[in-house]
C-alpha positions in Angstrom: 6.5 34.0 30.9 5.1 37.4 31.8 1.9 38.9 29.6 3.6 41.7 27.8 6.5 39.3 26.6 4.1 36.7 25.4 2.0 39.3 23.4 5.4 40.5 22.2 6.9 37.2 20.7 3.1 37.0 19.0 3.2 40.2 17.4 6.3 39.4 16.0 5.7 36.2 14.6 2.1 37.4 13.2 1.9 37.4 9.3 0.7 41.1 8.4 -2.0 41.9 6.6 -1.8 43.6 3.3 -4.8 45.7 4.0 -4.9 47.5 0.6 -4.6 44.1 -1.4 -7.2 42.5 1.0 -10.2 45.4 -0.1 -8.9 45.3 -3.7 -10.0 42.1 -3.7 -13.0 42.2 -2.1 -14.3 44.9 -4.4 -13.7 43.4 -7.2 -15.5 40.1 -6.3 -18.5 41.9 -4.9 -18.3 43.9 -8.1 -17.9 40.6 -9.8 -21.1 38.9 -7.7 -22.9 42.0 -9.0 -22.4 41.9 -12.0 -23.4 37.6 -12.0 -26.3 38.8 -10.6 -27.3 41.2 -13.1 -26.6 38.2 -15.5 -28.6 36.0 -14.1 -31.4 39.0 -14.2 -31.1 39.7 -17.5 -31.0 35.6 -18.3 -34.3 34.9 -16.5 -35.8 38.0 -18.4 -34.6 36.9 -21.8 -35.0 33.3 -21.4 -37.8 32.4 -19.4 -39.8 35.9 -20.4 -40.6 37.4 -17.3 -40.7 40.6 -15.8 -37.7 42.1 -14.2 -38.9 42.3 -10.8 -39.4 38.4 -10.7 -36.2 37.8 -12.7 -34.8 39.9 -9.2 -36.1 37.1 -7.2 -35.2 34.5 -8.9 -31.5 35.6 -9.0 -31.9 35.4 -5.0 -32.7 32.4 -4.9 -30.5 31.0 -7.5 -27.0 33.0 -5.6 -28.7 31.0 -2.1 -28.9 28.0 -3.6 -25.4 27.9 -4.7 -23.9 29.5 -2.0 -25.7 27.0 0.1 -24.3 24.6 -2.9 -21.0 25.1 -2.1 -21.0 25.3 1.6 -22.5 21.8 1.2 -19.1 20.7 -0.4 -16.8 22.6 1.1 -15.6 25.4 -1.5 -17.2 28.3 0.1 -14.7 28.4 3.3 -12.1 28.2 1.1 -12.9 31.0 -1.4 -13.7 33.3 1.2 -10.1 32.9 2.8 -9.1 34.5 -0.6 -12.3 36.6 -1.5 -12.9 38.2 2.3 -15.9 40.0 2.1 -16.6 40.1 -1.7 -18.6 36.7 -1.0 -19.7 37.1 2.8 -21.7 40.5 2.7 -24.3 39.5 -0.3 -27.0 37.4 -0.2 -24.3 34.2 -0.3 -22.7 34.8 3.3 -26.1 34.9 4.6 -26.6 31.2 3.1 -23.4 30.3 4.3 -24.0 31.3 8.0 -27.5 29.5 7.8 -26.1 26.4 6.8 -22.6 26.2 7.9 -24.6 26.3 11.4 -27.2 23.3 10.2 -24.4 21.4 9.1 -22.2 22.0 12.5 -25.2 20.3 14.1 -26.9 17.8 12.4 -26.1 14.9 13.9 -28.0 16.3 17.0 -31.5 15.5 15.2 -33.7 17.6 13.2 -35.0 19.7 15.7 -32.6 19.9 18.7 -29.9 20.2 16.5 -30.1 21.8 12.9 -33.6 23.5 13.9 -32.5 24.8 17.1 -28.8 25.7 16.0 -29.2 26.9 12.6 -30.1 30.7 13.2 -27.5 31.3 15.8 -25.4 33.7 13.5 -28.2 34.4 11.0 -31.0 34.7 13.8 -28.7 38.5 14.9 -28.8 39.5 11.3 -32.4 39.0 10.9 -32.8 41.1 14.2 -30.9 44.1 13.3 -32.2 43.8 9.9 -35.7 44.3 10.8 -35.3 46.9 13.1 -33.4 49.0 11.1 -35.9 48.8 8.1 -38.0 49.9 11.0 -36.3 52.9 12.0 -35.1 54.3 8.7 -38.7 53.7 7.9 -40.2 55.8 10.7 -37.5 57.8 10.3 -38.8 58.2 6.4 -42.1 58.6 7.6 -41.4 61.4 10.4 -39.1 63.7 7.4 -40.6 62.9 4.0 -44.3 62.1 5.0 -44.3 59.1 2.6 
């Protein structure tokens, strides 16, 4: 079978995708993992009595732990199939990456596998992440002066 009749029959037989419906949902779960963040904010504060800018950190942690939760036992996958990006771009797709690549390879040991393995996806975020905070800083630095 030639090429172009292949990729043909494939685009026929393709489910479309209902673009508009896709980011509809997405923004309304990242809207809704804002506002459970800002929950979890104002809980800490309330509850525990601490400043806001720990509260902050605590949420972090709390949205890693669970995302990290739920990778463990296999909800995440399937929530994101319906939630696309609502759940992947915060601070839970990050958790997910890190350990859906530790759990990929643990029964390679400790260190050759989950230690060696686990920041394969998350090790390119941390890159570009640190050097754009470093160029939007100088960049900051060479416009504002501060």
């Amino acid at each position: 079978m030639e090429k172009n009749k292949y990729k043909d029959i494939v685009n026929r037989h393709t489910p479309k995708e209902n673009v508009l419906y896709n980011t509809m949902i997405a923004f309304f779960t990242g809207g809704l993992m804002g506002v459970l963040g800002q929950l979890l904010i104002d809980a800490y504060t309330y509850y525990f009595s601490i400043p806001t800018s720990q509260a902050s950190v605590f949420m972090i942690v709390t949205l890693i732990f669970v995302g990290c939760l739920l990778t463990c036992l296999g909800f995440f996958d399937k929530w994101v199939n319906f939630c696309k990006c609502g759940l992947i771009i915060p601070i839970t797709g990050f958790a997910h990456a890190m350990m859906s690549a530790a759990l990929e390879y643990r029964k390679e040991g400790l260190v050759t596998g989950i230690g060696a393995n686990m920041f394969k996806l998350a090790g390119s975020v941390i890159i570009f992440g640190v050097v754009s905070a470093y160029v939007f800083g100088l960049l900051r630095l060479i416009l504002f002066g501060c």
